[in-house]
N, CA and C of each residue as an Amber inpcrd file, in Angstrom:
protein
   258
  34.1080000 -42.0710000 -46.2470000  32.9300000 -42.4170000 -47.0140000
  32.4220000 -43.7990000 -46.5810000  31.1180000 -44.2470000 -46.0950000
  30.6250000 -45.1140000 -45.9990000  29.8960000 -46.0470000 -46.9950000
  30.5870000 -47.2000000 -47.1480000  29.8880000 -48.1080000 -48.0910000
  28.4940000 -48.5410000 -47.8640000  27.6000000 -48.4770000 -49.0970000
  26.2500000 -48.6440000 -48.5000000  26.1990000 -50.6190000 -48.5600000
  25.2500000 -50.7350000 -47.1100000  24.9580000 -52.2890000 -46.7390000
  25.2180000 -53.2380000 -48.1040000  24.6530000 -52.7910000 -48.9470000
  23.7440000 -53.9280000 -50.0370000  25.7220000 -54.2970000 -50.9320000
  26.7030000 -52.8870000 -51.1710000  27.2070000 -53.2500000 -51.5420000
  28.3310000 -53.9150000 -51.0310000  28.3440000 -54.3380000 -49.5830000
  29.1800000 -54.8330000 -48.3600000  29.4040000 -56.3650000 -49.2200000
  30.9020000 -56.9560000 -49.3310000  30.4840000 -58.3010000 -49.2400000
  30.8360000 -58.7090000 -47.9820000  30.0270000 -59.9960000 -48.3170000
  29.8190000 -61.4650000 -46.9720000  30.2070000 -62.1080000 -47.5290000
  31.2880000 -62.8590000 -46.4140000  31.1780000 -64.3030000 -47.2560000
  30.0070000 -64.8980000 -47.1500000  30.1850000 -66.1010000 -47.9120000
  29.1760000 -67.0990000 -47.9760000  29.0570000 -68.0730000 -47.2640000
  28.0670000 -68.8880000 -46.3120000  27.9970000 -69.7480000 -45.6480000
  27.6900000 -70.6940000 -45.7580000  28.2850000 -71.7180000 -45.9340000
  28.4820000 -73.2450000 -46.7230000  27.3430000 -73.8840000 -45.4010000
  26.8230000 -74.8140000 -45.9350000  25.9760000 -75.6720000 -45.2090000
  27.1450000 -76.6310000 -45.0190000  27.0790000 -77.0650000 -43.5470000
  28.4240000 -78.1590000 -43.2260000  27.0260000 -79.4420000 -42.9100000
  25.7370000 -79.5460000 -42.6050000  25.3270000 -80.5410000 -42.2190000
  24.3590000 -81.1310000 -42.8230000  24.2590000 -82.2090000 -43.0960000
  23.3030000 -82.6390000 -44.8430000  21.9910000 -82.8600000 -44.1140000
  21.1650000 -82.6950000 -44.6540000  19.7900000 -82.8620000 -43.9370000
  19.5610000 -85.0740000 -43.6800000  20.0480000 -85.3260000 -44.4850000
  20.2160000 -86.8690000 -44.8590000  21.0120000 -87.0560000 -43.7590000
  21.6950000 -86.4130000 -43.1440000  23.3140000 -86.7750000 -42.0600000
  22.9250000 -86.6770000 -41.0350000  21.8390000 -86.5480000 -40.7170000
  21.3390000 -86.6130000 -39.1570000  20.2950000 -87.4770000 -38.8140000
  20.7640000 -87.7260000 -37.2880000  20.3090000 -88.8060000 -36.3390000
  19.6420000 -88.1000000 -35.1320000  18.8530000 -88.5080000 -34.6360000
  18.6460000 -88.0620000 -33.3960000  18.7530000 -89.4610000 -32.4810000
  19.2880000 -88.9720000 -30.9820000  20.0360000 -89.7530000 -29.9860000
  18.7970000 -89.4580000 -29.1530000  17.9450000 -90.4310000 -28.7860000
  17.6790000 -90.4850000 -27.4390000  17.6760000 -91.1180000 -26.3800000
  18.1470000 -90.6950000 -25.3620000  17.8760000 -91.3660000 -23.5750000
  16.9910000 -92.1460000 -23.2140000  17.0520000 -93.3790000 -23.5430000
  15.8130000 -94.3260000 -22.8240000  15.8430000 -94.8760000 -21.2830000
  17.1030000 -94.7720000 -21.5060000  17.4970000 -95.7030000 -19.7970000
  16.9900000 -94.7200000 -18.2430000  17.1020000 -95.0290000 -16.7650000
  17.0430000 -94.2690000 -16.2470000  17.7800000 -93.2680000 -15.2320000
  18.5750000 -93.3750000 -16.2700000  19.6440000 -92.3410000 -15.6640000
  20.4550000 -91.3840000 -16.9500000  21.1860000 -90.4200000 -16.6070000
  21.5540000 -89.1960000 -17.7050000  23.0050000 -90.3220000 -18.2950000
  23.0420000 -89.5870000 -19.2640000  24.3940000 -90.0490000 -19.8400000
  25.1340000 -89.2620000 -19.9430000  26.8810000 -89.3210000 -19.9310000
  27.6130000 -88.7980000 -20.4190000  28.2920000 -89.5950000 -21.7590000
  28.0340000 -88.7730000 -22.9490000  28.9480000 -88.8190000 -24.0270000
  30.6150000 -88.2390000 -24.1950000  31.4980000 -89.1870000 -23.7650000
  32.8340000 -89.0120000 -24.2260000  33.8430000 -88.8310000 -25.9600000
  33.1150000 -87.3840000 -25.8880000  33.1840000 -87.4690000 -27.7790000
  34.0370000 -87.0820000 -28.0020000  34.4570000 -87.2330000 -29.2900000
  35.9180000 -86.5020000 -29.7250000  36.4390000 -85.2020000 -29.4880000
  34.9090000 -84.3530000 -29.5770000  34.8510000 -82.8590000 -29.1890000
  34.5330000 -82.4090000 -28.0630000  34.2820000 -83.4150000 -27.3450000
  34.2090000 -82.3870000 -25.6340000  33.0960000 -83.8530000 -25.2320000
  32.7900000 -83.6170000 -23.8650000  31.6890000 -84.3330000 -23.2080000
  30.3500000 -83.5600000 -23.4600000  29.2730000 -84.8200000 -23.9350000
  27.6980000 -84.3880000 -23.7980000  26.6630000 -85.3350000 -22.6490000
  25.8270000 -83.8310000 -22.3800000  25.3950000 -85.0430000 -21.4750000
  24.1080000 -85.0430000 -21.7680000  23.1500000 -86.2490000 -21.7860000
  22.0280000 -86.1790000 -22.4360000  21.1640000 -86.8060000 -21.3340000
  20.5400000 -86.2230000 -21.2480000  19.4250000 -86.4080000 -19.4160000
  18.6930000 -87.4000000 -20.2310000  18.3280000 -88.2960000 -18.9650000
  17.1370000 -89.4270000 -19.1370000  15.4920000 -88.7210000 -20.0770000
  15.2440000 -89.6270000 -21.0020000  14.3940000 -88.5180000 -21.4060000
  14.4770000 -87.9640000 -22.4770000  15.4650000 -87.5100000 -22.5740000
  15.9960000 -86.3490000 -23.8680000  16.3630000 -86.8760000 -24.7800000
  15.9920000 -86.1740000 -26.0430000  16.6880000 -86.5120000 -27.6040000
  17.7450000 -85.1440000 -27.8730000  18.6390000 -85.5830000 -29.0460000
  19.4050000 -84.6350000 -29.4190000  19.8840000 -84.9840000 -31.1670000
  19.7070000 -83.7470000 -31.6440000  20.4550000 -83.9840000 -33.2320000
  22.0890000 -84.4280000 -33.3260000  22.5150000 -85.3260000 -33.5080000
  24.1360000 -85.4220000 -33.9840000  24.1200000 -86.1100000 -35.5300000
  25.2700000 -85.5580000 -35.8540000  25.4220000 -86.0930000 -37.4930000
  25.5170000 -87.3150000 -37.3180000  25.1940000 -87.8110000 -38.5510000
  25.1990000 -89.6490000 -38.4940000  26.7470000 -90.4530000 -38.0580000
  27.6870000 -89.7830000 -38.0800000  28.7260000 -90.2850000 -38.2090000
  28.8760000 -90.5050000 -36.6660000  28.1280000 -90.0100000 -35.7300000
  28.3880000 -90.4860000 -34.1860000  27.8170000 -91.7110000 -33.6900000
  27.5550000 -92.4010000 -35.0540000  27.3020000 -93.6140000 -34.7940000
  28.1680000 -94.8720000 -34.6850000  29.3410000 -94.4340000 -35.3050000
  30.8640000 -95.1310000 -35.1430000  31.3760000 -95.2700000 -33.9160000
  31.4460000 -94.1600000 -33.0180000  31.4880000 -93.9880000 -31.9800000
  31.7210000 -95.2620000 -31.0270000  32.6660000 -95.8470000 -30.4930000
  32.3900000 -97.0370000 -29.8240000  31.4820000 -96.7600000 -28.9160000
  31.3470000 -95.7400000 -27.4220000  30.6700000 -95.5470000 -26.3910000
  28.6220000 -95.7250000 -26.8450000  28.7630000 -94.8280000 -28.0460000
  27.5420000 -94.6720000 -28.8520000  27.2450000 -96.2980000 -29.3150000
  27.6630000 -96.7630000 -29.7430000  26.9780000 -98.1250000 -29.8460000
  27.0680000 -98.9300000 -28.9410000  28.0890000 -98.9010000 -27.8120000
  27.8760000-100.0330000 -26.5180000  26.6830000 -99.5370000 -25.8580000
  25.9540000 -98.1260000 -25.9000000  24.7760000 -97.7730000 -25.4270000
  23.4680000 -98.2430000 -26.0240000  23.8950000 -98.0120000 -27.7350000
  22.5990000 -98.4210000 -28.2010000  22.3260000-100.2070000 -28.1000000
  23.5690000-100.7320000 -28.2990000  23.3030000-102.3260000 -27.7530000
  22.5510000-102.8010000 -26.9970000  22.3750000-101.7220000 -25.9100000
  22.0730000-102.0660000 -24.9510000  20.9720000-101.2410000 -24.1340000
  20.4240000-100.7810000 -25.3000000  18.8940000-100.0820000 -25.4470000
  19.2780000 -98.7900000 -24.4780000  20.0940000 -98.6540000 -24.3100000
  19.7600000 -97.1780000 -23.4830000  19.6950000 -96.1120000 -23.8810000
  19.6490000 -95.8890000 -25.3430000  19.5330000 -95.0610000 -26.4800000
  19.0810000 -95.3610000 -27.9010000  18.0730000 -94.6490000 -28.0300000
  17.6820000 -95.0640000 -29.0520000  17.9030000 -94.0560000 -30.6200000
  17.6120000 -94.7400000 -31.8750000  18.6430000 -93.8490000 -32.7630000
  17.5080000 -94.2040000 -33.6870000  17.2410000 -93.0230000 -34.0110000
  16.2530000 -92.4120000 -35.1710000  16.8520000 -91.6670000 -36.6540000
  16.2740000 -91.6910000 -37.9410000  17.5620000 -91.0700000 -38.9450000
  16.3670000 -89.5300000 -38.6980000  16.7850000 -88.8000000 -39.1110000
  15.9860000 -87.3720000 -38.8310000  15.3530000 -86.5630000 -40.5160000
  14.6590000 -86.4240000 -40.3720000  14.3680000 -85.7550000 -41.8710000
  13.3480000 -84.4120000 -41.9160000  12.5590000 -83.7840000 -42.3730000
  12.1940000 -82.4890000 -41.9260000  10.5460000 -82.9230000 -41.4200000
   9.8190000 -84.2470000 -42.6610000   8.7240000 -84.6870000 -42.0580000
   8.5170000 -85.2070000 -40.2440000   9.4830000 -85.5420000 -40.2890000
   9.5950000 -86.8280000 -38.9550000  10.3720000 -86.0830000 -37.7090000
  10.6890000 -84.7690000 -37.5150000  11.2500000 -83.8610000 -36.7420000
  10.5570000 -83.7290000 -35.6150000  10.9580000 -84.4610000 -34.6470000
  10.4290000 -84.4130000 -33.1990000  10.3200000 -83.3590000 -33.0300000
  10.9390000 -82.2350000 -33.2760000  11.1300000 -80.8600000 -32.2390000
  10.1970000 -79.6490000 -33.1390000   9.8580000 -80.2520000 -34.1660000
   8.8810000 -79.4740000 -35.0740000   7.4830000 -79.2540000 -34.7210000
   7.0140000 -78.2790000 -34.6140000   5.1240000 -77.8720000 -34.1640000
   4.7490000 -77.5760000 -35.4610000   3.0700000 -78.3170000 -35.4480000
   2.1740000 -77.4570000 -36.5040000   2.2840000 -78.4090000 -37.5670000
């Protein structure tokens, strides 16, 4: 006997990232970066922005960059969303 869809459960999917908790990282300098993060290497081309939670701002590598302007750090919110059209 097949259970119909509607009465299937799902779990539920917790929001892990606060809309308040994000930063966007961007590449000012002229050359790509590599990020040495806790979770793997990122690499963020000259140029480019990227969403990371605020907390990659602790980051030692992440602030010897922004010191030193080669990245610049924006807080992110849904008005002010670079990557948003319309």
């Amino acid at each position: 006997m097949r259970i119909p869809l509607w009465h299937r459960s799902r779990p539920v999917r917790e929001h892990t990232w606060d809309v308040h908790d994000v930063v966007w990282l961007e590449n000012n300098g002229d050359e790509n970066l590599i990020l040495h993060l806790p979770s793997g290497e990122f690499r963020l081309d000259r140029g480019r922005r990227q969403r990371f939670r605020a907390d990659i701002l602790q980051h030692p590598q992440v602030q010897a960059l922004r010191d030193a302007g080669k990245i610049t750090v924006r807080r992110a919110s849904k008005a002010a969303d670079p990557t948003r059209t319309g």
